[in-house]
ROMI-377349 format. One record per atom (N, C-alpha, C): residue number from 1; x, y, z. Coordinates in nm, 3 decimals, decimal comma. Example, Ala and Ser with C-alpha at 12.3 -4.5 7.8 and 13.67 -1.06 7.14 Angstrom:
<rs>
+-----+---------+---------+---------+
| num |    east |   north |      up |
+-----+---------+---------+---------+
|   1 |   1,319 |  -0,569 |   0,780 |
|   1 |   1,230 |  -0,450 |   0,780 |
|   1 |   1,320 |  -0,330 |   0,780 |
|   2 |   1,285 |  -0,225 |   0,708 |
|   2 |   1,367 |  -0,106 |   0,714 |
|   2 |   1,290 |   0,003 |   0,787 |
+-----+---------+---------+---------+
</rs>
This chain:
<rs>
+-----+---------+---------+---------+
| num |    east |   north |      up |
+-----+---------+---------+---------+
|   1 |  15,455 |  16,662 |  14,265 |
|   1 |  15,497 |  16,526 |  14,294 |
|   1 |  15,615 |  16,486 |  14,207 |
|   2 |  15,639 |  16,544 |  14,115 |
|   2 |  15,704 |  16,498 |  13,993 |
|   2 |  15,924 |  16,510 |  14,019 |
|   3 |  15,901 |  16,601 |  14,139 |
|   3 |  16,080 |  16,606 |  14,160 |
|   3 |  16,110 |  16,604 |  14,290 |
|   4 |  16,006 |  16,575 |  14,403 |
|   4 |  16,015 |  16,554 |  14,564 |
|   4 |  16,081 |  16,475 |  14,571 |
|   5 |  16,069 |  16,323 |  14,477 |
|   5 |  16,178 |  16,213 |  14,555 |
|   5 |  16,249 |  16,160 |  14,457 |
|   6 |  16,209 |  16,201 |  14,315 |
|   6 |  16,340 |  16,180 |  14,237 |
|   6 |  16,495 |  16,188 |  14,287 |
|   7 |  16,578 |  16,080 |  14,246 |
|   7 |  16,712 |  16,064 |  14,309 |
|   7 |  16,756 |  15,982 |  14,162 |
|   8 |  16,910 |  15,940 |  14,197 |
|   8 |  16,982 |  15,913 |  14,119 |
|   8 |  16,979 |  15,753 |  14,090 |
|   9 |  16,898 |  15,681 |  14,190 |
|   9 |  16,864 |  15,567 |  14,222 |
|   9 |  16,717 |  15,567 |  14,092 |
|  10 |  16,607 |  15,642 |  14,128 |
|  10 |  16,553 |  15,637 |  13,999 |
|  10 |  16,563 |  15,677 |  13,909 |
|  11 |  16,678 |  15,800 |  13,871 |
|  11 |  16,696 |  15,807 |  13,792 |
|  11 |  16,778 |  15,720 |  13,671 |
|  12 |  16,846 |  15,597 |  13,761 |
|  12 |  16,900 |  15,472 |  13,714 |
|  12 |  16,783 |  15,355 |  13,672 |
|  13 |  16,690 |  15,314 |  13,747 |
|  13 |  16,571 |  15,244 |  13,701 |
|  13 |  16,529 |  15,354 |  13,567 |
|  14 |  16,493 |  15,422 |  13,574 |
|  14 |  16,452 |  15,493 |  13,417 |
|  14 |  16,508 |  15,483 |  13,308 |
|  15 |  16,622 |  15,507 |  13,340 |
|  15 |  16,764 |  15,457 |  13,234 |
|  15 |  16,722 |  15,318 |  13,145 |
|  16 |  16,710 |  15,239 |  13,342 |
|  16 |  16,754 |  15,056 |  13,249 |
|  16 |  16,615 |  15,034 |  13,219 |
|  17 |  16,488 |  15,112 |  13,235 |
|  17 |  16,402 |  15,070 |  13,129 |
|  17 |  16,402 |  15,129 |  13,007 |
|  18 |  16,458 |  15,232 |  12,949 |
|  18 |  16,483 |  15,278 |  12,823 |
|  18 |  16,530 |  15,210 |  12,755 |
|  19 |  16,616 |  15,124 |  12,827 |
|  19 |  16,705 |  15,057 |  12,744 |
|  19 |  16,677 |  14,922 |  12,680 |
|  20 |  16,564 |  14,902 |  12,752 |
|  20 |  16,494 |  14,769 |  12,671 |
|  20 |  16,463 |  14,779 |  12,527 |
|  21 |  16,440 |  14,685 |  12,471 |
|  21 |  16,404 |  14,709 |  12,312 |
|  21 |  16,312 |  14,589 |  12,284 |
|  22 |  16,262 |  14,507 |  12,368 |
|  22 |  16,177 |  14,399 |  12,308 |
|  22 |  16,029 |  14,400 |  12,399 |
|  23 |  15,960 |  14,335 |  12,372 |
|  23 |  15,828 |  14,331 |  12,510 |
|  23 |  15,900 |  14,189 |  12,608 |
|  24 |  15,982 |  14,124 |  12,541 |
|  24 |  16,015 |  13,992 |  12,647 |
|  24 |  16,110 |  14,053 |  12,700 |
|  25 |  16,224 |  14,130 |  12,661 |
|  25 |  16,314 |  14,204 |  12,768 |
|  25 |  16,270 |  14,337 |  12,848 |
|  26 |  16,125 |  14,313 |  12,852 |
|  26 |  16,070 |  14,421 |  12,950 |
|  26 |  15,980 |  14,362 |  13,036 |
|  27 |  15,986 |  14,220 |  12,989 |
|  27 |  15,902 |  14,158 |  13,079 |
|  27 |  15,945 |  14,047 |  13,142 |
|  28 |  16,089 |  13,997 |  13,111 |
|  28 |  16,223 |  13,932 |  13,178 |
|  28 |  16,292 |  14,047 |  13,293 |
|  29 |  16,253 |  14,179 |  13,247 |
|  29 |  16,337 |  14,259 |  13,327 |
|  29 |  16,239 |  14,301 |  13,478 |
|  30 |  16,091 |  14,317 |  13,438 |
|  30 |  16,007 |  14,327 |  13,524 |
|  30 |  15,978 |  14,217 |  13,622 |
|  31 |  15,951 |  14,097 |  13,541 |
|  31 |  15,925 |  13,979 |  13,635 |
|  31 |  16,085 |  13,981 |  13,701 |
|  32 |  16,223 |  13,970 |  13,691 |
|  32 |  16,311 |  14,002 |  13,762 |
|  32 |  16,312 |  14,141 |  13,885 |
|  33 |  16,253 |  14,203 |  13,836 |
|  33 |  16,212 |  14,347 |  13,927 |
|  33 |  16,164 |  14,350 |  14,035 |
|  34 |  16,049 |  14,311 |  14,031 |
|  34 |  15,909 |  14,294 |  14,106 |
|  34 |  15,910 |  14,146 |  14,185 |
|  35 |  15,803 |  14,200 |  14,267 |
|  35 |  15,740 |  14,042 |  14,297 |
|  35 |  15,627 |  14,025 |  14,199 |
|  36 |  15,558 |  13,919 |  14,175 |
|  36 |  15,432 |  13,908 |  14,117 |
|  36 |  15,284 |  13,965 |  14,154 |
|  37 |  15,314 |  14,013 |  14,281 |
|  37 |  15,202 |  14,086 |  14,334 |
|  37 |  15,233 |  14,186 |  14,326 |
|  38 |  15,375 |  14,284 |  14,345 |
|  38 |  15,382 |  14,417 |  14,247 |
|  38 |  15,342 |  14,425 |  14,114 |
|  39 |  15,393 |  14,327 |  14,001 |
|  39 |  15,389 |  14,337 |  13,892 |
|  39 |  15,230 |  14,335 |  13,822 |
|  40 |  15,136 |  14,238 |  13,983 |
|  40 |  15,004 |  14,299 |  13,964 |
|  40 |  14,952 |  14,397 |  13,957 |
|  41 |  15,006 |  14,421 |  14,037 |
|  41 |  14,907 |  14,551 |  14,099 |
|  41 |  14,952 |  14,727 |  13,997 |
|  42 |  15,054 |  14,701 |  13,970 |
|  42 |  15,133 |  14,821 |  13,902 |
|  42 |  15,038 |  14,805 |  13,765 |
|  43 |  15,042 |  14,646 |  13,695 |
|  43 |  14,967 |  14,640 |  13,579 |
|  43 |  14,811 |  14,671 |  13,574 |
|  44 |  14,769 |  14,631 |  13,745 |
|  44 |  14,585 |  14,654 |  13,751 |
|  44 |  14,567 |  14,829 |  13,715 |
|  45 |  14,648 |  14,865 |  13,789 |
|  45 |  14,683 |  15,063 |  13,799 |
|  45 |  14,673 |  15,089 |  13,662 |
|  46 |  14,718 |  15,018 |  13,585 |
|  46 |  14,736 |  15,071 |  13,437 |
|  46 |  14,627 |  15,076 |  13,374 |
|  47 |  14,596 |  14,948 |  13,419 |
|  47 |  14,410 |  14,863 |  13,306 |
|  47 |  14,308 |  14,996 |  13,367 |
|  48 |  14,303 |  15,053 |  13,493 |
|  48 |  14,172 |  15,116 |  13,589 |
|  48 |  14,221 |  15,244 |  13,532 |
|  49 |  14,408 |  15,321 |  13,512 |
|  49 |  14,396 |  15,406 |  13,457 |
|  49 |  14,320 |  15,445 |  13,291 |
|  50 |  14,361 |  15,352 |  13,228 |
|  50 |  14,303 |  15,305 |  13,098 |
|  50 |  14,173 |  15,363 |  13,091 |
|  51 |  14,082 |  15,299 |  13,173 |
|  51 |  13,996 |  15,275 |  13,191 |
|  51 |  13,900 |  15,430 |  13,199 |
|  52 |  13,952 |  15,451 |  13,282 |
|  52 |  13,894 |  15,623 |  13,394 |
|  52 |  13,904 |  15,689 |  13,257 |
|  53 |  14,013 |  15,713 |  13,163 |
|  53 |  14,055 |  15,745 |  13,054 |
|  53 |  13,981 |  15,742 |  12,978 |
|  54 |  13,916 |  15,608 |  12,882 |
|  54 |  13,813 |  15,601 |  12,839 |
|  54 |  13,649 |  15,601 |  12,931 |
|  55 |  13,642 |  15,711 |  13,012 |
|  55 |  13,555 |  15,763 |  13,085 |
|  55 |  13,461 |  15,633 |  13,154 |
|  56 |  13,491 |  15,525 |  13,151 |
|  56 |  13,430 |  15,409 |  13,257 |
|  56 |  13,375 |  15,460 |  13,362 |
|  57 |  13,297 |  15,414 |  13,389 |
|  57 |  13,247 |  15,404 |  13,591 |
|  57 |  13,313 |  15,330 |  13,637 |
|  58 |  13,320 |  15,382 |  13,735 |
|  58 |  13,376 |  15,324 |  13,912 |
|  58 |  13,319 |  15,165 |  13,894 |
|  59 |  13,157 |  15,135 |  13,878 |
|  59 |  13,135 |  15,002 |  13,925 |
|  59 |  13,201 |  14,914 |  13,833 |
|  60 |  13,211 |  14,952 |  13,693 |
|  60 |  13,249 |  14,846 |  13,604 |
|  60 |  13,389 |  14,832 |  13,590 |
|  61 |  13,476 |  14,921 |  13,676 |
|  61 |  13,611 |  14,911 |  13,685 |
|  61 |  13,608 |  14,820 |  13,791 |
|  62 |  13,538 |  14,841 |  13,913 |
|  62 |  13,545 |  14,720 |  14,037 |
|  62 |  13,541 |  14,551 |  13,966 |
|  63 |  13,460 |  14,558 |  13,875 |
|  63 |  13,400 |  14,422 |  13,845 |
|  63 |  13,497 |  14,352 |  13,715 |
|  64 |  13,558 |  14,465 |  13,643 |
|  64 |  13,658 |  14,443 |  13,538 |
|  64 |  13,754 |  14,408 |  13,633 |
|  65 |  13,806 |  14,483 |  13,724 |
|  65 |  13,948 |  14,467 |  13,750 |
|  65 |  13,987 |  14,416 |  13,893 |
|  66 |  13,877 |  14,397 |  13,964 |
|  66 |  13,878 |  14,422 |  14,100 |
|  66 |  13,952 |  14,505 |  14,175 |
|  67 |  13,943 |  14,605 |  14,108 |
|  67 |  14,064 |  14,705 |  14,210 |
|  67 |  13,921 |  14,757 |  14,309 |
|  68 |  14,004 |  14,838 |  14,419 |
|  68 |  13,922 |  14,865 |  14,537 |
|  68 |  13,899 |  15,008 |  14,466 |
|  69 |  13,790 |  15,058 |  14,542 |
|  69 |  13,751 |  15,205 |  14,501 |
|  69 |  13,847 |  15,281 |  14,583 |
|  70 |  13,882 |  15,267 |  14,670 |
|  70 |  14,036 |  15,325 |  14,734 |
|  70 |  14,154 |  15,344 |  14,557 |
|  71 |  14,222 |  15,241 |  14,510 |
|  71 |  14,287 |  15,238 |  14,422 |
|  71 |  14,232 |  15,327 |  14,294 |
|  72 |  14,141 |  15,319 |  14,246 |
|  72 |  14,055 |  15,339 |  14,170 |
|  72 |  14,075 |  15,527 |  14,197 |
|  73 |  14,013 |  15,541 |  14,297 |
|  73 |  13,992 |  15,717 |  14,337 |
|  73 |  14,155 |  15,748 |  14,339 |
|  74 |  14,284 |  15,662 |  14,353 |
|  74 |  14,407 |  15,717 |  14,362 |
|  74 |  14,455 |  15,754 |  14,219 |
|  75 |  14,429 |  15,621 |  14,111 |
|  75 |  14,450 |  15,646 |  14,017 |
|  75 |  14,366 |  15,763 |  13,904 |
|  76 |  14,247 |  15,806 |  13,959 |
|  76 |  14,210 |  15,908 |  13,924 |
|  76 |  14,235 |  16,047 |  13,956 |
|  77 |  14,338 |  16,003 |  14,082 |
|  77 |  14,399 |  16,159 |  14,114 |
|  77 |  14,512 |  16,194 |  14,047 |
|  78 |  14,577 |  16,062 |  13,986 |
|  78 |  14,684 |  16,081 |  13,921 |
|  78 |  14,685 |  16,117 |  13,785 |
|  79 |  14,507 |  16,079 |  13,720 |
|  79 |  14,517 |  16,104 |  13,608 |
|  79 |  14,488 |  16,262 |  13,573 |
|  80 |  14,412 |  16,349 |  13,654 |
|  80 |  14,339 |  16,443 |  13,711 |
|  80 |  14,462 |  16,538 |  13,776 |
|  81 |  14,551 |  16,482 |  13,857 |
|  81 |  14,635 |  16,605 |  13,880 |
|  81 |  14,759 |  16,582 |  13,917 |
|  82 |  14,829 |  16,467 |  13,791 |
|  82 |  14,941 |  16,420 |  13,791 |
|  82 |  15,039 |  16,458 |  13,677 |
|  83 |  15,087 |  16,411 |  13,629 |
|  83 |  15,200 |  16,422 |  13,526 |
|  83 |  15,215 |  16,399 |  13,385 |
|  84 |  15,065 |  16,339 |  13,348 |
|  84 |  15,041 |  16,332 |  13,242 |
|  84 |  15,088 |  16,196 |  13,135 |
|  85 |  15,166 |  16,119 |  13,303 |
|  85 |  15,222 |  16,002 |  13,239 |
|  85 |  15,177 |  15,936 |  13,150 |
|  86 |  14,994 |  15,876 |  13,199 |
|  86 |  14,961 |  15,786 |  13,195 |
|  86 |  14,919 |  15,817 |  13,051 |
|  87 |  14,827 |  15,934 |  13,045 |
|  87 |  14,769 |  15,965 |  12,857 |
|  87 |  14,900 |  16,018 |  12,778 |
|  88 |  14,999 |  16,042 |  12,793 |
|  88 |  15,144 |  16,018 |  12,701 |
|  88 |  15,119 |  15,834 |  12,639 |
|  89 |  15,128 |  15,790 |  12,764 |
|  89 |  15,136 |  15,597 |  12,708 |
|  89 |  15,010 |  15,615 |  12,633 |
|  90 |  14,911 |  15,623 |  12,703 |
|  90 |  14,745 |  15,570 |  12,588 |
|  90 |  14,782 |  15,651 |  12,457 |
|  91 |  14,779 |  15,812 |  12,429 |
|  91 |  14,835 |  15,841 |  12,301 |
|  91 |  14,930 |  15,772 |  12,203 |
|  92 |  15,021 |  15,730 |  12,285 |
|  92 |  15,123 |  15,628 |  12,167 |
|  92 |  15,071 |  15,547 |  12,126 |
|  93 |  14,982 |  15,429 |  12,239 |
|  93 |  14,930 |  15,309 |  12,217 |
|  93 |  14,862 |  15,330 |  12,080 |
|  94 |  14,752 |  15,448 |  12,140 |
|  94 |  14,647 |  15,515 |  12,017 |
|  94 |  14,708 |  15,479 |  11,851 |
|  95 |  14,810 |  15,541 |  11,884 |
|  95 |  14,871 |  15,543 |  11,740 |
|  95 |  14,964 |  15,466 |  11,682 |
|  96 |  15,035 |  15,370 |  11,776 |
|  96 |  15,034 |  15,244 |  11,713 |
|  96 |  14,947 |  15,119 |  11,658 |
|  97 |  14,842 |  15,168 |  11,735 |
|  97 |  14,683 |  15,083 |  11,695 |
|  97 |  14,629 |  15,114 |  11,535 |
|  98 |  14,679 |  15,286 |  11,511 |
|  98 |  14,659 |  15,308 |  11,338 |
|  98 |  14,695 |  15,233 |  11,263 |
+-----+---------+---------+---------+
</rs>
């Protein structure tokens, strides 16, 4: 999955989020980005990945987050046989939490 639709178009969104340096100019740049129901739903993906991560169940992710078990089983495919995005971010988090 990781170079099928990569283009120069995302490879420009990647760029201009590197280039942020604050949490309000990443979140001036996002709420500019998105609609608010993307910026949901991209953030729920994160909390349920989180989540699956620290080995949660399915029901208490429904009831934490309301994501659908549809979403839920996607983001576990991604964590399971994706790119490794998501535990790169939780590791950092990890260790800025030290």
């Amino acid at each position: 999955m990781k170079e099928n639709f990569r283009d120069e178009n995302i490879d420009f969104l990647i760029r201009s989020i590197l280039a942020l340096e604050t949490e309000e100019e990443c979140f001036n740049f996002f709420c500019d980005l998105c609609t608010v129901t993307e910026l949901q739903s991209i953030s729920q993906r994160l909390v349920v990945a989180k989540m699956l991560s620290d080995k949660e169940v399915y029901s208490d992710i429904v009831k934490k987050t309301k994501a659908s078990t549809a979403t839920i089983s996607r983001v576990n495919r991604s964590l399971k046989y994706g790119n490794d995005g998501y535990e790169i971010i939780f590791d950092r988090l990890r260790e800025q939490e030290k």
